[in-house]
C-alpha positions in Angstrom: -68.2 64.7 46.8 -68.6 66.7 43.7 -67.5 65.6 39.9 -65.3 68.2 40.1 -63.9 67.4 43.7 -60.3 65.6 43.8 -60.7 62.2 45.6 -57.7 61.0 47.5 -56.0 57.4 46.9 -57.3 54.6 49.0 -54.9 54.0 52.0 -57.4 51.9 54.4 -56.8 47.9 54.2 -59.5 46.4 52.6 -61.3 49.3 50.8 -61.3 50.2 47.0 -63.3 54.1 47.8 -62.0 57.2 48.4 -62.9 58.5 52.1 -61.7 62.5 51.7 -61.7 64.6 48.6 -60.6 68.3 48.1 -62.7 70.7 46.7 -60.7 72.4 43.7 -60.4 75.7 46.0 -58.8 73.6 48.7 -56.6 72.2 46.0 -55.7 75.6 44.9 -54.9 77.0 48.0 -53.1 74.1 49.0 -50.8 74.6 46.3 -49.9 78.0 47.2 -49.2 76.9 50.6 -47.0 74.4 49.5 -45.1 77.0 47.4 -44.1 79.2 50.7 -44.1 75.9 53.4 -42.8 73.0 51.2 -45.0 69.2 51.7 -47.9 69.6 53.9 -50.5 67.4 55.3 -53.7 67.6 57.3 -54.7 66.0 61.0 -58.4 65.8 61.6 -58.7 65.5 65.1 -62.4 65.7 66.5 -61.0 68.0 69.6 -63.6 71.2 69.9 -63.0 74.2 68.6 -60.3 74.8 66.3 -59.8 70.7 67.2 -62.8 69.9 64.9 -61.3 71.6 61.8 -59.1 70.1 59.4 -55.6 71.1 60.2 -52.7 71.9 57.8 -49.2 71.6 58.6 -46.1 71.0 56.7 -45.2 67.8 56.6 -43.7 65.7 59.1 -44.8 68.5 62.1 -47.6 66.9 63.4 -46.6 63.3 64.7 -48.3 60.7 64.3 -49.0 57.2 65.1 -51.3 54.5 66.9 -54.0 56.8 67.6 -54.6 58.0 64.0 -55.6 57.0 60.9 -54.2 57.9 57.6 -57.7 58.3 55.1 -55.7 59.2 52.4 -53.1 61.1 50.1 -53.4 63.5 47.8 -51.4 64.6 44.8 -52.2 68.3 44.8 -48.6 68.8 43.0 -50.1 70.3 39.6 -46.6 71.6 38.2 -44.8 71.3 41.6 -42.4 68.6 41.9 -44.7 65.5 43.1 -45.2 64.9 47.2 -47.7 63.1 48.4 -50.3 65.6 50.7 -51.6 62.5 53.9 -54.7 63.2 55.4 -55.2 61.6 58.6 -57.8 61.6 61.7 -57.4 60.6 65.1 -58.7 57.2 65.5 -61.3 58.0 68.0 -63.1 60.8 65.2 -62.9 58.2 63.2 -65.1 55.8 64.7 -67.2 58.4 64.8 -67.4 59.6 60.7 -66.3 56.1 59.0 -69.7 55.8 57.5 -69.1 59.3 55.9 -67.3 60.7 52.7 -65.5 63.8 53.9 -64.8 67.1 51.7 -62.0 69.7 52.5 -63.0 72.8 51.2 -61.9 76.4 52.1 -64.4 79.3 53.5 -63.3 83.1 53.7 -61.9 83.5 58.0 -59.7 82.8 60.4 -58.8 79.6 61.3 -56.4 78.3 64.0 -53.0 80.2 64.5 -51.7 76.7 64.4 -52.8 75.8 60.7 -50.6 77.2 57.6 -53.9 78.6 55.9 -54.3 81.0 59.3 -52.3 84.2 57.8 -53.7 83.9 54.4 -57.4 85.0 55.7 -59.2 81.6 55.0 -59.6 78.3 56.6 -60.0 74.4 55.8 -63.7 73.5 56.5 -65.0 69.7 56.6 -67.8 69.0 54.6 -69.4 65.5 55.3 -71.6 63.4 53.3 -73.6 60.0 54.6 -71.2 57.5 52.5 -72.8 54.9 49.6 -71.1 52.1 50.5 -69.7 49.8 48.0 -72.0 47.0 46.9 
């Protein structure tokens, strides 16, 4: 988490911190992609591979449910018309990183095929950070 980074709004029962942030160039490209895909929103879901980066799709694409966990949402909308951008892991990853601040950034490459960034010669990347928890 930088000063600069954009933290998402607290969606976990309970907890008054931000879990996942963007980094501006995440918010930036994100914002493009909305442009050409409409609402988007990411699945984090631990698999290897392309599995363990964060994945963009547009909204409503991936499904998901019990087995996930929604971190946060964004408002990337910056003179789009507002949609909230969700951000959710699959339960099990999450066990794994709660006691971690996560950071989406973007890193020249080619990601998965499956993820909206693939075409545009980039790709999400997870940065972690041990989390201060809240006194």
């Amino acid at each position: 988490m930088t000063a600069d980074s954009i933290d998402a709004a607290v969606t976990l029962p309970g907890e008054d911190f931000s879990r996942v942030a963007l980094t501006p160039a995440a918010a930036e490209l994100l914002r493009l992609l909305w442009v050409r895909h409409g609402p988007l929103m990411f699945h984090q879901s631990g698999g290897c591979c392309d599995g363990s980066s964060p994945m963009c799709y547009p909204a409503g694409d991936f499904l998901t449910g019990d087995s996930d966990v929604l971190l946060g949402i964004f408002d990337v909308s910056e003179g789009l018309e507002p949609q909230p951008l969700e951000f959710w892991m699959s339960r099990e990853q999450f066990n794994y990183w709660n006691h971690t601040h996560l950071t989406v950034d973007v890193v020249p490459g080619r990601g998965s095929g499956f993820s909206v960034e693939a075409p545009e010669g980039k790709r999400f990347l997870m940065r972690s950070a041990l989390m201060d928890w809240p006194a």
